[in-house]
LOPALO-895395 format. One line per 2 residues: their letters; for each residue x, y, z of N, C-alpha, C. Coordinates in pm, whole numbers, plus 50000, padded with zeros to 5 digits. Example, Ala and Ser with C-alpha at 12.3 -4.5 7.8 and 13.67 -1.06 7.14 Angstrom:
2
AS) 51319/49431/50780/51230/49550/50780/51320/49670/50780 | 51285/49775/50708/51367/49894/50714/51290/50003/50787
//
This chain:
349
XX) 50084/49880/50000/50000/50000/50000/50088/50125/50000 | 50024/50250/49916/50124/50378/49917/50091/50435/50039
XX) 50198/50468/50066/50193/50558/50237/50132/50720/50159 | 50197/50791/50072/50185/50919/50019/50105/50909/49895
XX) 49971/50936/49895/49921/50952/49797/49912/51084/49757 | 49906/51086/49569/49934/51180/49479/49795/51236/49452
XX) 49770/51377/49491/49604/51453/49489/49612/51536/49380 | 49572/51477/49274/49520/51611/49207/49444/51658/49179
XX) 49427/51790/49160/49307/51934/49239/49298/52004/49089 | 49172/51981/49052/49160/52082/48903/49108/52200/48977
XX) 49158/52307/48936/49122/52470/48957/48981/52494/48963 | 48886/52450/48870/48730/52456/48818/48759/52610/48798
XX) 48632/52672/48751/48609/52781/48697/48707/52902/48807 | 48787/52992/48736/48876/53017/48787/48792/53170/48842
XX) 48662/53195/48790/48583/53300/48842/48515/53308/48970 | 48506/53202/49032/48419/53138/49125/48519/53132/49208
XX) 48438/53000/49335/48555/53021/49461/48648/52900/49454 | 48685/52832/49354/48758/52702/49313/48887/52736/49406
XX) 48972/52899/49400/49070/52855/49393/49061/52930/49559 | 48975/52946/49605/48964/53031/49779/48958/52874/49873
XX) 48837/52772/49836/48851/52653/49885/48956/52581/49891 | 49030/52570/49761/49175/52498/49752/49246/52544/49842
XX) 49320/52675/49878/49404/52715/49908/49371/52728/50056 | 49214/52768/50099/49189/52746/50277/49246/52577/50254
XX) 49166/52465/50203/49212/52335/50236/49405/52318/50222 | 49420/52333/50161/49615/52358/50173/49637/52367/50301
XX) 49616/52520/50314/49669/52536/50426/49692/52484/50561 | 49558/52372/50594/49565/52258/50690/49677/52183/50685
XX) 49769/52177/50786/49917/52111/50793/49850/51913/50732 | 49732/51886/50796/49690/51759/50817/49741/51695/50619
XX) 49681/51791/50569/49734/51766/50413/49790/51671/50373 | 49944/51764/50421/50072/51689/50323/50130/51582/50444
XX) 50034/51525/50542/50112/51429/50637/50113/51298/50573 | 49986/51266/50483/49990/51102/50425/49945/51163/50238
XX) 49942/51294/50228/49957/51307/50111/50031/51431/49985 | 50038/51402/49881/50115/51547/49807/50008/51593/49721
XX) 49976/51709/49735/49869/51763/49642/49882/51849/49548 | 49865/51813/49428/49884/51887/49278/49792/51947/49239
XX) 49805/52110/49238/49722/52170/49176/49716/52181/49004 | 49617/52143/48963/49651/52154/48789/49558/52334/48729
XX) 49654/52390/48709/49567/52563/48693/49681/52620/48665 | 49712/52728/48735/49777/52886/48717/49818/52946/48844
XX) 49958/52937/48806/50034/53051/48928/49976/53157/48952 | 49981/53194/48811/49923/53385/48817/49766/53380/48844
XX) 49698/53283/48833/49543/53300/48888/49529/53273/49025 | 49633/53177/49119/49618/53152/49231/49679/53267/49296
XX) 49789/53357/49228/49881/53510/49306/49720/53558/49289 | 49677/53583/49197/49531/53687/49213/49384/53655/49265
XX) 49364/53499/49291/49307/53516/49416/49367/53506/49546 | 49461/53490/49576/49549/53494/49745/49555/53648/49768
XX) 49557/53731/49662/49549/53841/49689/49453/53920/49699 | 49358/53882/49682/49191/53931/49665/49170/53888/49778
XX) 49230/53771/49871/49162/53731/49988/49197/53758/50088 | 49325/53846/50045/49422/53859/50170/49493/53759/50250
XX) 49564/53641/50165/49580/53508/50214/49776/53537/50251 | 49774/53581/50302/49975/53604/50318/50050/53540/50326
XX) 50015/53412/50385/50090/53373/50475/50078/53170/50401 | 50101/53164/50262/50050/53014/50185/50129/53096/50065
XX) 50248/52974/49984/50220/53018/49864/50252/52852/49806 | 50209/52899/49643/50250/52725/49623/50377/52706/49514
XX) 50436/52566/49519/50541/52546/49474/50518/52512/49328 | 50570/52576/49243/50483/52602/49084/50593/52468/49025
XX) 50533/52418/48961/50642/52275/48907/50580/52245/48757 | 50681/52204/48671/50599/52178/48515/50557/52025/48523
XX) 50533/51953/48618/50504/51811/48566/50450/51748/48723 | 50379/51621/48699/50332/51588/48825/50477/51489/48898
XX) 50549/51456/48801/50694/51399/48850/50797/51502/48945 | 50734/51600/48941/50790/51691/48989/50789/51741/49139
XX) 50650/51726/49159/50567/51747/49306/50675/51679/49411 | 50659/51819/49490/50743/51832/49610/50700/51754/49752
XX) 50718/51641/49795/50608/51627/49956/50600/51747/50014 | 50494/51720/50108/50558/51809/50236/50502/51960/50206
XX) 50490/51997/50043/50455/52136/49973/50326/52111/49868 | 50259/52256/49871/50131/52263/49765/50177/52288/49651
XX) 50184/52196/49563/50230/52213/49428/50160/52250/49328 | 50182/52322/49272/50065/52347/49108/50172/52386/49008
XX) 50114/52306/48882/50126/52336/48759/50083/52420/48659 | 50155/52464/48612/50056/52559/48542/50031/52525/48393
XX) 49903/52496/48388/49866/52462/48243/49799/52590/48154 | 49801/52677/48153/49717/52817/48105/49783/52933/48046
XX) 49756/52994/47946/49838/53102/47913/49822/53208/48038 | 49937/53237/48038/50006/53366/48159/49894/53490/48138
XX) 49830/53482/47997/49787/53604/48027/49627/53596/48005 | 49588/53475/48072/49410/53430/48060/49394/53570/48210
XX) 49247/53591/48165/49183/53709/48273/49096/53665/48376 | 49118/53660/48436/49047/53643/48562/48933/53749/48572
XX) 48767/53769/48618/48665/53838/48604/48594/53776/48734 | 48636/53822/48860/48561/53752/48942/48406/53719/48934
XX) 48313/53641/48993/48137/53657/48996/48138/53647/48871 | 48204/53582/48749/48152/53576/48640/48165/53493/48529
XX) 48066/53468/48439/48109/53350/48374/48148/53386/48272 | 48268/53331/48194/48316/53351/48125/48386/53266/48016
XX) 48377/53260/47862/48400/53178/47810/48576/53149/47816 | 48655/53238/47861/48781/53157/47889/48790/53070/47997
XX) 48703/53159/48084/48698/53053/48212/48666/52887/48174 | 48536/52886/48109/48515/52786/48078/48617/52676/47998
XX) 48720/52742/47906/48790/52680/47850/48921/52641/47927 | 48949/52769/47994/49029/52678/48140/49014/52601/48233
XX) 48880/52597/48254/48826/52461/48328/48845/52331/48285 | 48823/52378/48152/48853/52215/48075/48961/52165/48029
XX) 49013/52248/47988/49207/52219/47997/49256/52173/48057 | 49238/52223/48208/49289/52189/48328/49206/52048/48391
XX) 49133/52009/48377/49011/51893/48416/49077/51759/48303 | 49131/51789/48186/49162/51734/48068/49353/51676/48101
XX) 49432/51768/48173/49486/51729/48152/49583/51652/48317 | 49472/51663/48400/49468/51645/48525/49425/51445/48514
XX) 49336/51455/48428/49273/51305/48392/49375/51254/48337 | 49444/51282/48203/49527/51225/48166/49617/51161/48224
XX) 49730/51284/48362/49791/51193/48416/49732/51110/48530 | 49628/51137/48542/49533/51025/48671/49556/50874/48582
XX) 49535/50853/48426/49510/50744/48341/49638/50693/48314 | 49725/50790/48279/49881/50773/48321/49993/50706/48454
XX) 49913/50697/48549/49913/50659/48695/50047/50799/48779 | 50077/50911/48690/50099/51051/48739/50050/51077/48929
XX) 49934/51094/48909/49811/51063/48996/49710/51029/49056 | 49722/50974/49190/49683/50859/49241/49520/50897/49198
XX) 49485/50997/49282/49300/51021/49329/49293/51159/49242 | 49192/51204/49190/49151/51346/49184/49034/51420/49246
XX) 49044/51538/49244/48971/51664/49325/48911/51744/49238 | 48788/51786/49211/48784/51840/49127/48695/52010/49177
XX) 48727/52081/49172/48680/52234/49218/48565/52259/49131 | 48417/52322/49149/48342/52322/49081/48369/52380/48949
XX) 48278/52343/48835/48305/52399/48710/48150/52496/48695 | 48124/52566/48581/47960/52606/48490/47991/52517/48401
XX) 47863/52413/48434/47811/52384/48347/47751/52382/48203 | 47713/52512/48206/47744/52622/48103/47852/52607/47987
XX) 47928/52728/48100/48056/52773/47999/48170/52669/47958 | 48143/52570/47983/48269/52440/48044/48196/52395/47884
XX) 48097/52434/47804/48040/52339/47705/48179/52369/47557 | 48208/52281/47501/48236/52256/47390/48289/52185/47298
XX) 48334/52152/47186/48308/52056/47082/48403/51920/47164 | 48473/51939/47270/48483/51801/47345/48462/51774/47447
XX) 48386/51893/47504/48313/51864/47620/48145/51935/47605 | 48139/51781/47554/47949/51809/47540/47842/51652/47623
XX) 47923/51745/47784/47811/51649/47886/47774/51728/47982 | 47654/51682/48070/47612/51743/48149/47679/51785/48248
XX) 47786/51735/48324/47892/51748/48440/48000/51669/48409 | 48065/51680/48542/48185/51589/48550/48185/51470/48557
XX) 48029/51387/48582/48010/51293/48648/48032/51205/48469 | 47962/51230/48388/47916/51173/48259/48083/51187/48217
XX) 48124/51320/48201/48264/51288/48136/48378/51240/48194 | 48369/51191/48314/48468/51079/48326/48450/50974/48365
XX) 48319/50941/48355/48305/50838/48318/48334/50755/48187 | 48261/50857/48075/48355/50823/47969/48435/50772/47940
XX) 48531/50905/47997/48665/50840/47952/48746/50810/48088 | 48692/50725/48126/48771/50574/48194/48746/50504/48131
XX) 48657/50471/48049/48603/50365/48020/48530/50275/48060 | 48395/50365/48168/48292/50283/48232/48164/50268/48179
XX) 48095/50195/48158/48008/50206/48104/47887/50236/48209 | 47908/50283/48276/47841/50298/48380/47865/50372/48577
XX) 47839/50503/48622/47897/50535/48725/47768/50544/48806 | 47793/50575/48921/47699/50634/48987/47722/50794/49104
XX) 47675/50901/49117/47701/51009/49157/47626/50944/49311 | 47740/50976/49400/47688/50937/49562/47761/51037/49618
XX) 47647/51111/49717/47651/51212/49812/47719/51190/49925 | 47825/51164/49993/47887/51153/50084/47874/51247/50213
XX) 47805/51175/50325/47897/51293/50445/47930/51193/50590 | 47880/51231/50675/47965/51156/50808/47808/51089/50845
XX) 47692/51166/50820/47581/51067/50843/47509/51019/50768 | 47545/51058/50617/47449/51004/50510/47483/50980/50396
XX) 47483/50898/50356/47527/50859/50202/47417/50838/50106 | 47389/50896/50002/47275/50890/49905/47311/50892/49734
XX) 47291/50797/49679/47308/50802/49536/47190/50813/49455 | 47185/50835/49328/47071/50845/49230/47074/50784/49106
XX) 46955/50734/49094/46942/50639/48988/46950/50692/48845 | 46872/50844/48807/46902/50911/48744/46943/51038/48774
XX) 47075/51128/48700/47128/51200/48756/47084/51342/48676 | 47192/51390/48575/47116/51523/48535/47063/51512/48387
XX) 46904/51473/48443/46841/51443/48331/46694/51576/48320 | 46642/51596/48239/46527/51657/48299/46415/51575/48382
XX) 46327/51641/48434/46220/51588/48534/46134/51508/48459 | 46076/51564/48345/45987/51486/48277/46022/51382/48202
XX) 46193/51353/48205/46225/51215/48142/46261/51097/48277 | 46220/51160/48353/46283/51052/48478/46214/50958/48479
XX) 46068/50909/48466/45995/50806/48449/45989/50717/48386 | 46010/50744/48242/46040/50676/48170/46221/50635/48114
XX) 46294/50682/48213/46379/50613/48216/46444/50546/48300 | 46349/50479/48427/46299/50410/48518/46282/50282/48501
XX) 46422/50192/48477/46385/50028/48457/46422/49953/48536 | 46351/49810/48555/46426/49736/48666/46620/49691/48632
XX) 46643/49727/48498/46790/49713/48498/46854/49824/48547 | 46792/49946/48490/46817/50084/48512/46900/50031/48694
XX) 46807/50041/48780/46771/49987/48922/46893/49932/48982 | 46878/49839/48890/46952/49676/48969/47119/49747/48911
XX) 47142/49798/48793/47291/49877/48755/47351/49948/48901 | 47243/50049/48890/47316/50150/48992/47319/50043/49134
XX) 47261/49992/49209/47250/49917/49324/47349/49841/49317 | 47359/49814/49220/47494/49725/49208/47644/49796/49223
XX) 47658/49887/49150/47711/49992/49203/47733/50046/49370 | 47655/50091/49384/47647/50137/49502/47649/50004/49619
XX) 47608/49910/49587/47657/49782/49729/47822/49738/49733 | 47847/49741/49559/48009/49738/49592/48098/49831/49628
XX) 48024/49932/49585/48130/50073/49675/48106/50083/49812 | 48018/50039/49872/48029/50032/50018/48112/49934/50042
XX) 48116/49845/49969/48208/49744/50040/48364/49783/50022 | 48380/49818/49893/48524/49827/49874/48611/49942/49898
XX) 48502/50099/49888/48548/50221/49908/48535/50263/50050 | 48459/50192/50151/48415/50248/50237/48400/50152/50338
XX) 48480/49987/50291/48537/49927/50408/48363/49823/50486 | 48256/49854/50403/48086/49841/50495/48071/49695/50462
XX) 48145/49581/50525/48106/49446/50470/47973/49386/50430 | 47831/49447/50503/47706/49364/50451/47656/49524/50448
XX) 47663/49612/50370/47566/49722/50356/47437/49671/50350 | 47369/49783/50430/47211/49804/50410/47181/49899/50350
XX) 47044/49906/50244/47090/50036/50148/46931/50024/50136 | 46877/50141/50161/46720/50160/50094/46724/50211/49974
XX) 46597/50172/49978/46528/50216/49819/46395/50350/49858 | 46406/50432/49792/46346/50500/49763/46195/50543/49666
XX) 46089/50509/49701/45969/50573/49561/45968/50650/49447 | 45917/50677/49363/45906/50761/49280/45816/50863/49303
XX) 45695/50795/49357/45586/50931/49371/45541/50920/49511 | 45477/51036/49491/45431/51078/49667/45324/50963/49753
XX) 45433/50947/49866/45332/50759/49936/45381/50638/49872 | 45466/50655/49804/45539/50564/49696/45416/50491/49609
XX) 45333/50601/49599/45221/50548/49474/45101/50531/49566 | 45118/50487/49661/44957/50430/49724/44871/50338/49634
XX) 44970/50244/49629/44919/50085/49576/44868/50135/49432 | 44959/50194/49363/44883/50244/49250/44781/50350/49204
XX) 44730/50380/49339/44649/50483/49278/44704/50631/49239 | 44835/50671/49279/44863/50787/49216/44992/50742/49152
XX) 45057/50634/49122/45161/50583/49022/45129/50478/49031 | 45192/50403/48887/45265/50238/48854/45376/50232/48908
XX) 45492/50335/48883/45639/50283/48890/45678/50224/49028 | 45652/50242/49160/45673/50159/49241/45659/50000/49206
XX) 45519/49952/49177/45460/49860/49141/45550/49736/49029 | 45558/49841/48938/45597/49774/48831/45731/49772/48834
XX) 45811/49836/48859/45973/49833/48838/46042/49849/49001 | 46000/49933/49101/46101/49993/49176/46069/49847/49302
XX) 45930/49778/49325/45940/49631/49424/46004/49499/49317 | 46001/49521/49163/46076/49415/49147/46192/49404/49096
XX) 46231/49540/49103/46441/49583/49132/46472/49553/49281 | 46395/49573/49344/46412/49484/49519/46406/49371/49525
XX) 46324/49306/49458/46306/49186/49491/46465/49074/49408 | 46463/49138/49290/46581/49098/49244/46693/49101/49286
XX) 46732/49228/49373/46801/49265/49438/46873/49113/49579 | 46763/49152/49653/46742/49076/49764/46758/48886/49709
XX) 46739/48835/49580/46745/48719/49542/46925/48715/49515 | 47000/48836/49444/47162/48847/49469/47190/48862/49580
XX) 47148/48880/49685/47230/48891/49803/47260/49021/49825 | 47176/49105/49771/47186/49245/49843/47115/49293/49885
XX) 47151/49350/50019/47046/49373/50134/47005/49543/50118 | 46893/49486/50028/46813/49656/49974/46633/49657/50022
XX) 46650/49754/50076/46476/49755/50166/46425/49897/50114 | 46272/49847/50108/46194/49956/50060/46071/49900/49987
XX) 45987/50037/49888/46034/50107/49873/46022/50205/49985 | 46051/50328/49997/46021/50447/50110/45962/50530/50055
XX) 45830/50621/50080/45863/50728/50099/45944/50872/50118 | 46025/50990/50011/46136/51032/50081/46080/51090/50156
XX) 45918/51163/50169/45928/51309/50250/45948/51217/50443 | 45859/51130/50410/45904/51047/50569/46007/50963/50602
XX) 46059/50935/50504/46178/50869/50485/46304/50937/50573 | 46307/51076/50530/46408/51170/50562/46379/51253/50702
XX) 46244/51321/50725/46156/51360/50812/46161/51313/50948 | 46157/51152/50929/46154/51097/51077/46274/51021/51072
XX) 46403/51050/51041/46556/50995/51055/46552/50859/51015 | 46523/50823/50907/46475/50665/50944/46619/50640/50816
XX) 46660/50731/50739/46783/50699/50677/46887/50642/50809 | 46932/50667/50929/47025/50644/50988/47030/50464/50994
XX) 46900/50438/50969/46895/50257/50983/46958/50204/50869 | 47045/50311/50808/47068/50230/50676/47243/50287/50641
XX) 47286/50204/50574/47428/50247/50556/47418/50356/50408 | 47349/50335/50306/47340/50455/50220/47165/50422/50165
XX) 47134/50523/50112/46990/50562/50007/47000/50582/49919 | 46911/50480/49777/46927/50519/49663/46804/50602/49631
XX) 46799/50708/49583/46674/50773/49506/46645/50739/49390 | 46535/50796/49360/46502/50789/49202/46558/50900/49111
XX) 46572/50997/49167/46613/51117/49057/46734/51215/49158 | 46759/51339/49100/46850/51411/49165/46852/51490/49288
XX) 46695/51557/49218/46662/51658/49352/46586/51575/49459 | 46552/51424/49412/46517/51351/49538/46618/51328/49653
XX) 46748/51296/49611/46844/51258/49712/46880/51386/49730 | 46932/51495/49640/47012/51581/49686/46969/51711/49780
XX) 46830/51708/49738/46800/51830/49828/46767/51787/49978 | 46731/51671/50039/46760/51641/50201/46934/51630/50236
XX) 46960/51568/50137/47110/51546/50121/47152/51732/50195 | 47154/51810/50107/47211/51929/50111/47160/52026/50224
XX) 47032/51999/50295/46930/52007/50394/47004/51967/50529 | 47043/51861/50496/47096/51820/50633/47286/51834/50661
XX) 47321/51839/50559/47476/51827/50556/47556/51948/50452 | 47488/52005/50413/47543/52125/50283/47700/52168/50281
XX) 47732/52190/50397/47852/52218/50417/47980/52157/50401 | 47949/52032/50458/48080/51920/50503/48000/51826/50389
XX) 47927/51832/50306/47907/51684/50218/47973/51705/50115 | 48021/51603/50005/48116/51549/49937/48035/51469/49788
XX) 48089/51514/49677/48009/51431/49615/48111/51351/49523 | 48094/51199/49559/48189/51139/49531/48103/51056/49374
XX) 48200/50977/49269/48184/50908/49192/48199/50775/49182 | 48101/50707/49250/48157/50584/49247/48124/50489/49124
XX) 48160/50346/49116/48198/50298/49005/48300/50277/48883 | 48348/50421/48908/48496/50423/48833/48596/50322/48869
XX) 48693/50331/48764/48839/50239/48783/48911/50275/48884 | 48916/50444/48886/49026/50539/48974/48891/50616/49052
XX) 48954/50713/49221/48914/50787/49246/48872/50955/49197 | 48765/50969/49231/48739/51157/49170/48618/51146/49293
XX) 48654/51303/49386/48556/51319/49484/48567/51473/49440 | 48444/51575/49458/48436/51702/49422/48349/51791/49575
XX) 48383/51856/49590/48287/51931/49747/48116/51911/49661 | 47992/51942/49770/47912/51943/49702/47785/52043/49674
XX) 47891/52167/49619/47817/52294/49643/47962/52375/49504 | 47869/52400/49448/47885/52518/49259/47981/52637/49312
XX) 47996/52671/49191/48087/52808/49189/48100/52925/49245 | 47959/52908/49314/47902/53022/49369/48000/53171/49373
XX) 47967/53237/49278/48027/53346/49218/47996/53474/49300 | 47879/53450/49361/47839/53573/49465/47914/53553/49561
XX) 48026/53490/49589/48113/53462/49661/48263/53481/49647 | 48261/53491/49575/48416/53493/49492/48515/53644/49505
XX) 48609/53620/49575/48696/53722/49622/48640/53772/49718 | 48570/53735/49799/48526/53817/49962/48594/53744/50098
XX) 48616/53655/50073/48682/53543/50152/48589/53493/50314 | 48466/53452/50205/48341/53427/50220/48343/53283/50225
XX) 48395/53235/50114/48347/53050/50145/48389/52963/50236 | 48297/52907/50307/48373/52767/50382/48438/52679/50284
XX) 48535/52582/50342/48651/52544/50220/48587/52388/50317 | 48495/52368/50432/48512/52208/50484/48449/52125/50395
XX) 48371/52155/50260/48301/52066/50187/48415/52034/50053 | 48518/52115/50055/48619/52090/49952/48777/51985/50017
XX) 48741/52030/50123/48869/51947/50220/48819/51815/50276 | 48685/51836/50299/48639/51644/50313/48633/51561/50211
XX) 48642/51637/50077/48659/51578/49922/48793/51503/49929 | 48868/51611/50016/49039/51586/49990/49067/51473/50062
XX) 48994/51477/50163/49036/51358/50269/48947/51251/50225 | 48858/51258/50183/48765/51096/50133/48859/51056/50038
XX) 48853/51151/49894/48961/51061/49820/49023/51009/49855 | 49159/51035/49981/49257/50970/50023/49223/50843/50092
XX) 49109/50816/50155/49046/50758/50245/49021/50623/50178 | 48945/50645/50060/48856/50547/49974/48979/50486/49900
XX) 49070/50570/49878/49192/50523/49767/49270/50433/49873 | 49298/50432/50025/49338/50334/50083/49238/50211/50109
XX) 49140/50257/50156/49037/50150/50138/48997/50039/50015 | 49069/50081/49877/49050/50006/49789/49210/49952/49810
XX) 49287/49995/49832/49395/49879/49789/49428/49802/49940 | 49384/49809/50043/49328/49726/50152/49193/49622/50114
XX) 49096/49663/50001/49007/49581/49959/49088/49484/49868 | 49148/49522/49822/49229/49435/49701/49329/49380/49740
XX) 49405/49416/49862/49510/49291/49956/49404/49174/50016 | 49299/49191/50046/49244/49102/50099/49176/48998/50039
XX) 49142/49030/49887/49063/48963/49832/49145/48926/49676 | 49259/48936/49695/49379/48887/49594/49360/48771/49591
XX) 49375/48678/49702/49397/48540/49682/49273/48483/49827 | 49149/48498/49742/49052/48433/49856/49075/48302/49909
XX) 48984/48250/50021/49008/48124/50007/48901/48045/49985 | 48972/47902/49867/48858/47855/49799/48728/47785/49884
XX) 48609/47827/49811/48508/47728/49884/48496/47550/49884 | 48443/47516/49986/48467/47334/49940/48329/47309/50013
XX) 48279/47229/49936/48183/47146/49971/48156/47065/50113 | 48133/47091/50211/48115/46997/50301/48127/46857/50322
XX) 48019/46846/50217/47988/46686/50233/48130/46614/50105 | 48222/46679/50062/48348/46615/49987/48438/46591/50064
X) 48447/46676/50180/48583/46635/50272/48562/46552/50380
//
């Protein structure tokens, strides 16, 4: 197992508070004790927000390559022309194209094995769009290109873990793209990342409704009925211990998530808005399913924020520390289950 794992930190939209979170999380000595963290961005954009924030007393060690990274020091690279503009509170199409540069070439050496886990600082959705980046978030494009055919976006915090079955889709396609494989994919997903990222040997994981009362036996939906009790039931015939369906508004209302090690929803704003309700600050939105780690804080660019030295940085620094966390937890999952031991029949010996 690596004692020092290699973090790398994409800038995200360099208008927003990407680079105020980074640099409060740096500054925690706890950091560089079990890891080295690579910033992939701009010297001259991180001198001009440290200086907008009045940050004095942090600077980082500018290096051309991730072979380069110093322990012990905050390293960044600089991938960006010297003379891109910074426009605080605003979106901007360079911004956007530095987001993706830097997100682009941060992956590369993640695929390269450069770097161990990545971090990723929020992006716009928006401005981040073009002719090779045409997905909804971060979640779709690296999935991609790992080469998964499949991820799942899970909400991380210290009391709740919640994933979604469909992620950023519109509202009126969520129903109909509601199948019992749909279901049984992500669950599947999500029971092995408890086990392997997060150490949870028999997770318990609810299931969630689609409509309000989870249908009331049909009379105000099918989809419980028809797809979401017999993705459970299938479920529960593999050996995964998935209960439901629930209700969310009582689901969440009367704490009844704590009986469970994570919650799958049906759509986005089902998990995420109790999600963000109860934990906004310190929650984490991690990707599970991938080959490699990527954890991101779980709160946007927020631009009405940017250069006041306004943001809490604990939802970008529990990103920093889960990655590290989950990335030991998998190669502790994978010492243990290298060389199982074989099953034998009882009645043969």
């Amino acid at each position: 197992m690596k004692n020092i794992i290699r973090v790398g930190i994409t800038q995200g939209d360099i208008n927003g508070i990407g680079y105020e979170v980074i640099i409060k999380t740096l500054q925690d000595p706890r950091v560089t004790e079990n890891s080295t963290p690579i910033v992939y961005g701009s010297p001259k954009v991180a001198s001009y927000h440290r200086k907008a924030l009045n940050i004095n007393n942090f600077n980082f060690n500018s290096i051309n390559s991730a072979e380069e990274a110093s322990p012990k020091r905050a390293n960044i690279i600089n991938c960006l022309d010297d003379e891109i503009r910074v426009e605080l509170g605003k979106s901007t199409e360079i911004a956007g194209e530095a987001s993706f540069k830097t997100l682009e070439l941060a992956l590369d050496d993640m695929i390269n094995g450069k770097i161990d886990v990545l971090v990723t600082a929020p992006i716009n959705k928006k401005n981040i769009q073009t002719e090779k980046f045409q997905f909804p978030g971060h979640t779709e494009y690296l999935t991609q290109k790992m080469g998964s055919s499949e991820s799942l976006m899970l909400l991380v915090s210290d009391v709740l873990k919640v994933g979604v079955v469909t992620g950023h889709i519109a509202v009126s396609k969520i129903s109909s793209s509601l199948t019992v494989q749909k279901i049984m994919s992500k669950l599947k997903i999500l029971n092995q990342s408890l086990k392997e990222d997060f150490a949870i040997r028999k997770p318990r994981i609810a299931i969630l409704g689609l409509n309000p009362h989870c249908g009331d036996e049909g009379v105000i939906g099918m989809e419980e009925i028809e797809t979401i009790i017999p993705a459970i039931e299938q479920a529960n015939k593999e050996n995964i211990l998935a209960f439901g369906p629930y209700p969310a508004d009582g689901f969440f209302g009367n704490g009844n998530f704590k009986a469970f090690d994570a919650v799958l929803a049906m759509y986005h704003d089902q998990g995420l808005a109790p999600f963000k309700a109860l934990v906004f600050d310190r929650g984490v939105n991690y990707t599970a399913g991938l080959p490699m780690v990527r954890t991101s804080p779980a709160h946007g660019t927020a631009y009405e924020l940017a250069g006041k030295n306004e943001a809490s940085e604990e939802s970008f620094r529990n990103a920093y520390f889960l990655a590290c966390d989950i990335f030991a937890n998998r190669q502790e999952y994978y010492r243990l289950n290298k060389n199982p031991l074989q099953k034998h029949d009882p009645a043969n010996l």
